[in-house]
N, C-alpha and C positions, 0 to 999 in steps of 0.2 A: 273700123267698127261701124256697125249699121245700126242705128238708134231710129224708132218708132216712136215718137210722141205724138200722145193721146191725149186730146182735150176736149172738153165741150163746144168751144168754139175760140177762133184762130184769126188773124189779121186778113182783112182791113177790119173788122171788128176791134176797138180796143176795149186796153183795159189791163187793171195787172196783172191777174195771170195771164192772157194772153201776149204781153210785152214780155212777159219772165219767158214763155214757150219761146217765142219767136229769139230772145237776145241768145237763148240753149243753143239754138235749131242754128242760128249763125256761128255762134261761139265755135261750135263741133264741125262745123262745115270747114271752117279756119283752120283749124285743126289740122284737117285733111279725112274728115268722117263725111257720111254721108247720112243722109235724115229725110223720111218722109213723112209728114204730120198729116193724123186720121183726127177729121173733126165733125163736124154738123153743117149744113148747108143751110145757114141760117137766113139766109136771105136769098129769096129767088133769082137777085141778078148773080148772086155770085157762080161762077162755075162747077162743075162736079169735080174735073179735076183741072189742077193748074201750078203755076211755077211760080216763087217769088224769089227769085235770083237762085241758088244752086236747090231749093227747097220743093218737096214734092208734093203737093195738098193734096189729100181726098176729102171728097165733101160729102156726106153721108145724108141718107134720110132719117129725122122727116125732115122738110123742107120751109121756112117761115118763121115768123115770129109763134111766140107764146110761151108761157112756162111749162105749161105740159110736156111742150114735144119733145125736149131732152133726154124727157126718160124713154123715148124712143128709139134712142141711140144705146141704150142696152143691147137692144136686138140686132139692128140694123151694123151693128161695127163689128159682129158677130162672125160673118160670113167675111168681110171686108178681112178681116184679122187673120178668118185662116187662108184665104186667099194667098195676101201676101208674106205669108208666114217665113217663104224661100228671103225675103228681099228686109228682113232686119233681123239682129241678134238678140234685142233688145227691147221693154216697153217700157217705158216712161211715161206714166200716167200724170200728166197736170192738174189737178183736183179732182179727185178721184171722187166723191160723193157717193155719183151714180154709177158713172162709166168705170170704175174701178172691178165693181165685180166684173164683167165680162172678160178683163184683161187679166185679171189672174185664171179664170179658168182656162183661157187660150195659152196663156203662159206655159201653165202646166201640162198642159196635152202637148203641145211644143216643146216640152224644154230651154222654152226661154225666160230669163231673167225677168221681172215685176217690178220697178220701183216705183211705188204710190207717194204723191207729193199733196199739202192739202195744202190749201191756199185760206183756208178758213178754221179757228175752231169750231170745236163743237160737230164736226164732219164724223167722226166714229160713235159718238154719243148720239148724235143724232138730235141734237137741240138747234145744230144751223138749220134743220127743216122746220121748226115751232111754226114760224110768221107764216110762211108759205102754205102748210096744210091746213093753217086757220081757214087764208082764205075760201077754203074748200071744204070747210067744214067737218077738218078732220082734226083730233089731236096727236101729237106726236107720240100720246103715253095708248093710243090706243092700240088693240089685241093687234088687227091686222098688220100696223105700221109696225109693232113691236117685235112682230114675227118675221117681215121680210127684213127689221134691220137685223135683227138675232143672221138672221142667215143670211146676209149680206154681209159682218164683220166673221162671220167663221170661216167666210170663202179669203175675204180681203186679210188676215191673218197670215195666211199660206203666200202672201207675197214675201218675194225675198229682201227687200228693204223698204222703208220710210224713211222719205227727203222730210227732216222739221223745218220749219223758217223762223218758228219759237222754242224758247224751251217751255211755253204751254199747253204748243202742240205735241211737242215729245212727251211730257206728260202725261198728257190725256191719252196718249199712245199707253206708255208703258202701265197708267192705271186698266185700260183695257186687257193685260195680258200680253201685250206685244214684248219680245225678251228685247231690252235696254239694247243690246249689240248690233239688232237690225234696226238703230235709229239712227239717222245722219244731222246732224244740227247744219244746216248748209244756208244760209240768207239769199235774199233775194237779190237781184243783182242790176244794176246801171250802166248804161253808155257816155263813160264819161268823156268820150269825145264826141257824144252829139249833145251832151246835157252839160253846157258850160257857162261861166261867169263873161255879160258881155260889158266893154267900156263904157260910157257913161252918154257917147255919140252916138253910137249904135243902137244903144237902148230907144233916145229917142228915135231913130231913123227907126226902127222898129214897131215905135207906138205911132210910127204917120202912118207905117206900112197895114199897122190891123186897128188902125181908125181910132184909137184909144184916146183917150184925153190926155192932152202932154204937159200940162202941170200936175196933174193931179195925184195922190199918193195912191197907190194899186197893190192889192190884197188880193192873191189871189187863190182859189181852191182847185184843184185836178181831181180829176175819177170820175165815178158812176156817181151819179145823184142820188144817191138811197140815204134813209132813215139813220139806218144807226153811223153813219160817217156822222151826227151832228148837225148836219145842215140846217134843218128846222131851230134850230136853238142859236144856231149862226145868225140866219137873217132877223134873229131880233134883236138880237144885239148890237148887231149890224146898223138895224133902223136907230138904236139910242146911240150907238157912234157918229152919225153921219150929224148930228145934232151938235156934238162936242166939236167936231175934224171939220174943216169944207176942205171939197176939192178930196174928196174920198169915193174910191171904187173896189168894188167888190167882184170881181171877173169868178164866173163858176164855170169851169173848162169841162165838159162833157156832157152826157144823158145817162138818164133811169135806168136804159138800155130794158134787156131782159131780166135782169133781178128781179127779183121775188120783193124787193124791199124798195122798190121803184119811189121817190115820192115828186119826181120832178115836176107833174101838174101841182102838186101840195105848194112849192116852191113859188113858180111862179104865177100862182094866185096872190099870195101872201106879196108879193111883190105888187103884184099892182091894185092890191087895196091899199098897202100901205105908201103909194108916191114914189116907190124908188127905181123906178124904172133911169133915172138918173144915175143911182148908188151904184145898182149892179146890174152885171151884164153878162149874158146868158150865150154862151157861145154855141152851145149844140158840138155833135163828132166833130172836133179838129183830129188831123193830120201832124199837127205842125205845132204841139205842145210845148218844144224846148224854147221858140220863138215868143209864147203869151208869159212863159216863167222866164224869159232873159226882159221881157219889159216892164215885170212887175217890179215890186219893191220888198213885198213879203209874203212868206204861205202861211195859210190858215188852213187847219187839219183837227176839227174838232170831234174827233171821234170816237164813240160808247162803246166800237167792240172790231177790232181789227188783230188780224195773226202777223201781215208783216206787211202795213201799203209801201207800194214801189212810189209812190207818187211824194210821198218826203224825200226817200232818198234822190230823186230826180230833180226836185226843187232846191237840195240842198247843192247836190253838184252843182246846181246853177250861184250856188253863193245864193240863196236866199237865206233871210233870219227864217224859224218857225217857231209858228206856234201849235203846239199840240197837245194831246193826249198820255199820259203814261200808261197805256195797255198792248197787251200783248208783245210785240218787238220792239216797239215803239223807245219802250224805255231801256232799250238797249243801245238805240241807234241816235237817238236825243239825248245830253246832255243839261240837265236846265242849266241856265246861263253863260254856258259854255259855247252851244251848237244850237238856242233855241231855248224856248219859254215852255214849260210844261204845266198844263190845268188838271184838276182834276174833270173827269168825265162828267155831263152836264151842269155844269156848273158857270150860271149864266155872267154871276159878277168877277170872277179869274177872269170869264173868256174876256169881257167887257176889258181888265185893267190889262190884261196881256197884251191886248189890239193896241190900245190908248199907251204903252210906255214905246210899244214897234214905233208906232204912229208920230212919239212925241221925241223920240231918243236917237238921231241920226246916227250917233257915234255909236252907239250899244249894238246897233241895230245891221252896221255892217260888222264890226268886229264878230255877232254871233256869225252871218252869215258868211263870213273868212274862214270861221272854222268849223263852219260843215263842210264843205267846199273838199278841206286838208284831211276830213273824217273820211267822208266817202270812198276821196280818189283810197284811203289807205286799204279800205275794209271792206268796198261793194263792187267795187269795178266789174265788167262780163267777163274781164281777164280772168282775176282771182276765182270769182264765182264757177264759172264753166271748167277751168281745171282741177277744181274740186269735185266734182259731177265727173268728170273725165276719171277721174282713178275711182272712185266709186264702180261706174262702172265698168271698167276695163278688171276691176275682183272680181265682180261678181262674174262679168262674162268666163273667165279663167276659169271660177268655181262650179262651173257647169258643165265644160269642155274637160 
């Protein structure tokens, strides 16, 4: 089978939906399928087209950073689409948002299968765009935005399935009208042979390797730096932990990136008015995430509004305890005291006593993170995940032919 995944943008760019794209794109390749992903050339050094191990890129215009330019890939994936329309059976759309409409219409002049995956709530309602059109001085309730979404969900409708990663996203699906049948409850999914628990040597050989302080206790967060993960409500916390704990660090593994909800200057201001340039430590793109979460000690994931972070399930394969959030998937794939600590969403003194029992409780602290570890490998692996995706579509392909 020939699967087409369609995303906004693709590795080396990380991030979780791009990790979910890329673990698919290898999953199916395994398999014995082939896959070529249509994305955005979001960055000038990156190539137009190119290979990452069996994987076929196209890199679309526009070309660069900014938020605008992606809606530019409505257009521009348009022509690409029907191009190669000979050379896949299938589209797989990774956060359909934006680039979802285009792909159902090609679809259907095609005869080929649509399945739209949303990596966020609020993507058919059209509330994930509120922040973003503020800043532009639009609201999301107004005429114009209200009519291109009106006719952007009547088009995305006519897709022949929905990948959920929640059942809030199913929901909001089936309150839109979408018929319950065309919904897949399918979770996001982990490498759990590159995202593993290391011995207690290695850890340190690991914290000489990324310069890290080797007594010290290490908290660490993964993803994009945005708003609503929490962060801002983390680092002050953070400042009154460091008060209580010595020999505490705070490691924030990524960038703002492009999101709309960017706060990473907000971040690291706040950082160095308040002294902690000590506390925490600011990594920028890593590569090489299984390595910062095998030298930590614990993850923090304080998050107001998520559909399913891949970045717990990756920290937990590693045997991390966490602490997080009960929203969205969240509190499907966390346990409290089970698999992890769960706060409620901003909620400055949970987050505070959550950190301080990780912090103060060795024993609690690995037993949680033993059995996220035994959670994962059962229920997230690329294994499970992708053969799930694999009969999905190999029906629907059938149901067309």
């Amino acid at each position: 089978m020939k699967t087409c995944i369609f995303t906004e943008t693709f590795y080396p760019v990380m991030g979780g939906g791009e990790t979910q794209a890329q673990l698919l794109a290898e999953g199916l390749i395994a398999g014995g399928h082939s896959v070529m992903v249509l994305t955005r050339r979001s960055d000038v050094s990156l190539k137009k087209r190119e290979r990452y191990g069996k994987v076929d890129v196209h890199r679309l215009a526009p070309t660069g950073t900014g938020q605008s330019k992606k809606w530019g890939l409505l257009f521009s994936s348009l022509p690409k689409l029907i191009q190669l329309h000979h050379q896949y059976d299938l589209i797989f759309v990774s956060g359909y948002r934006i680039i979802g409409l285009t792909a159902v219409l090609v679809g259907k002049i095609f005869r080929k299968p649509v399945i739209l995956k949303a990596d966020s709530q609020g993507e058919m309602s059209g509330d994930f765009f509120e922040s973003g059109l503020k800043k532009i001085g639009i609201s999301h309730r107004s005429l114009p935005f209200r009519l291109f979404l009106g006719f952007r969900n009547m088009v995305l409708k006519r897709a022949d399935a929905f990948s959920a990663i929640s059942t809030e996203i199913a929901s909001e699906w089936t309150s839109s009208g979408i018929p319950s049948d065309k919904i897949h409850l399918i979770p996001n999914a982990v490498d759990t042979q590159r995202f593993v628990p290391v011995e207690p040597a290695e850890k340190i050989a690991l914290r000489k390797k990324l310069n890290l302080q080797q007594n010290a206790t290490i908290a660490i967060y993964t993803g994009r730096l945005v708003s609503y993960k929490g962060l801002p409500l983390l680092l002050k916390v953070w400042n009154d932990i460091r008060h209580k704990h010595e020999s505490v660090l705070l490691i924030l593994a990524g960038t703002g990136g492009l999101d709309i909800h960017n706060c990473e200057d907000i971040l690291r201001e706040y950082v160095k008015a308040n002294g902690l340039e000590n506390q925490v430590l600011f990594t920028g793109a890593v590569q090489n995430v299984p390595e910062y979460l095998q030298a930590s000690d614990l993850f923090v994931f304080p998050t107001e509004n998520d559909a399913f972070p891949s970045s717990i399930v990756e920290a937990m394969a590693c045997g991390l305890p966490v602490v997080t959030t009960p929203v969205g998937a969240i509190k499907t794939i966390v346990t409290d005291r089970q698999t992890g600590l769960l706060i409620q969403p901003g909620n400055a003194e949970q987050l505070f006593q959550a950190l301080d029992v990780m912090l103060s409780d060795d024993v609690l602290s690995s037993q949680l993170g033993q059995a996220a570890r035994i959670s994962v490998q059962d229920q997230y692996s690329a294994e499970t995940v992708t053969k799930k995706y694999l009969v999905l579509f190999q029906s629907l392909n059938k149901s067309v032919k």
